[in-house]
N, C-alpha and C positions, 0 to 999 in steps of 0.2 A: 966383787962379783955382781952379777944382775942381779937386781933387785927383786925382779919376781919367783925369781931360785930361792933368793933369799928367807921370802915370807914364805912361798912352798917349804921349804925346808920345815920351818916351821910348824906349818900345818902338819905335814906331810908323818911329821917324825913324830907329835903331837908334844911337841918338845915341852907348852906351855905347863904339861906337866909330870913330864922326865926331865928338863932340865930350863929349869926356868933362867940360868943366868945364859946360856949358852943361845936362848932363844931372844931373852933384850939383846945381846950384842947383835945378832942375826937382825933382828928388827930395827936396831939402831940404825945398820949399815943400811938397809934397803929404803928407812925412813930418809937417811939422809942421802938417798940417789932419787928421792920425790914420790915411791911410794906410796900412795896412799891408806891402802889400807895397813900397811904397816905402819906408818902414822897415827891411824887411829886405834891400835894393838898397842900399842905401846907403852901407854899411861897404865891403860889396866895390869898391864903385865908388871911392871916399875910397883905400882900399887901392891898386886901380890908379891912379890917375890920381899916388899917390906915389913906383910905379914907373916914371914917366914920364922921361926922360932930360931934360925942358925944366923938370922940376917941383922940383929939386936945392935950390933957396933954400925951398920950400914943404913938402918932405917931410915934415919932423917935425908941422907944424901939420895937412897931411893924415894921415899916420897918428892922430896923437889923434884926429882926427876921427872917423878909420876905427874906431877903439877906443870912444870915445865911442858913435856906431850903435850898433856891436855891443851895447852892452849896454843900450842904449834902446829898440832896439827886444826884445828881450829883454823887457824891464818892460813893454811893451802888454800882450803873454800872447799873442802871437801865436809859435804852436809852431813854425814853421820857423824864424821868427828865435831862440827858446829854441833850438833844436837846434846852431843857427852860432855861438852865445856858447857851449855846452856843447862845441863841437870846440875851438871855440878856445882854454876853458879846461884841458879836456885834454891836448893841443899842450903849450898856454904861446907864447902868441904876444909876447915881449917888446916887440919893435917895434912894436905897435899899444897897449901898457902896460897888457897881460892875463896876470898871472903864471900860471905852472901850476898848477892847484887842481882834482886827479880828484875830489874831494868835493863842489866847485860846481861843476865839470861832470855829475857822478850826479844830483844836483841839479834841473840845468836839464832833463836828459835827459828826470828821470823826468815835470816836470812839463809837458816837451812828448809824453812818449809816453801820459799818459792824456788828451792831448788828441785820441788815436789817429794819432799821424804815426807811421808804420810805422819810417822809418831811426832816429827816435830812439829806439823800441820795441827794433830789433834793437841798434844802439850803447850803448843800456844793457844787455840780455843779454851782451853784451861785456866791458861794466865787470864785471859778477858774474862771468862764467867767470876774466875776467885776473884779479880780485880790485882791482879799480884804481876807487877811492873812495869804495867802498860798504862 
């Protein structure tokens, strides 16, 4: 289907939380027709639906998942999703099997904040004051 149905639907229905698996398929498809903001829905959604209490057999294959997103859509060049790989890397989100790495989080940051996205603009001024991976 069109991809912008797709992530509407989503929104629309507010599926992410009436039906969370029914919303990553929807997202998957519209990620993978180049999506972007479905793209950057994605990971978080993968994420939640592996803190699911029914989801205990599937967790680890959602979290890759969620890991996986994160850094896909990252590689579109779309800068809010650059900004959510760049916290994440700073973090260090194990669980989703994104080590710590302030130098590819400075990285990410910088190349989402001369897309002018104001938060990764200011969370790289951050990395310079703390001194953390630049």
């Amino acid at each position: 289907g069109n991809p912008d149905a797709l992530f509407n639907k989503v929104c629309a229905a507010d599926l992410l939380s009436s039906n969370l698996r029914l919303a990553i398929s929807y997202l998957e498809k519209a990620a993978a027709a180049g999506h972007h903001l479905a793209h950057c829905n994605l990971g978080p959604a993968c994420y939640l639906a592996a803190q699911l209490p029914s989801a205990c057999d599937e967790r680890p294959a959602l979290l890759q998942k969620a890991g996986d997103a994160f850094r896909n859509a990252a590689l579109t060049g779309f800068a809010p999703a650059q900004r959510q790989l760049a916290v994440a890397l700073l973090l260090g989100r194990s669980e989703l099997g994104i080590t710590r790495d302030p130098a590819g989080a400075a990285r990410w940051m910088r190349q989402a904040a001369r897309q002018l996205d104001g938060e990764a603009a200011f969370l790289l001024s951050e990395c310079f004051r703390l001194g953390r991976g630049v």
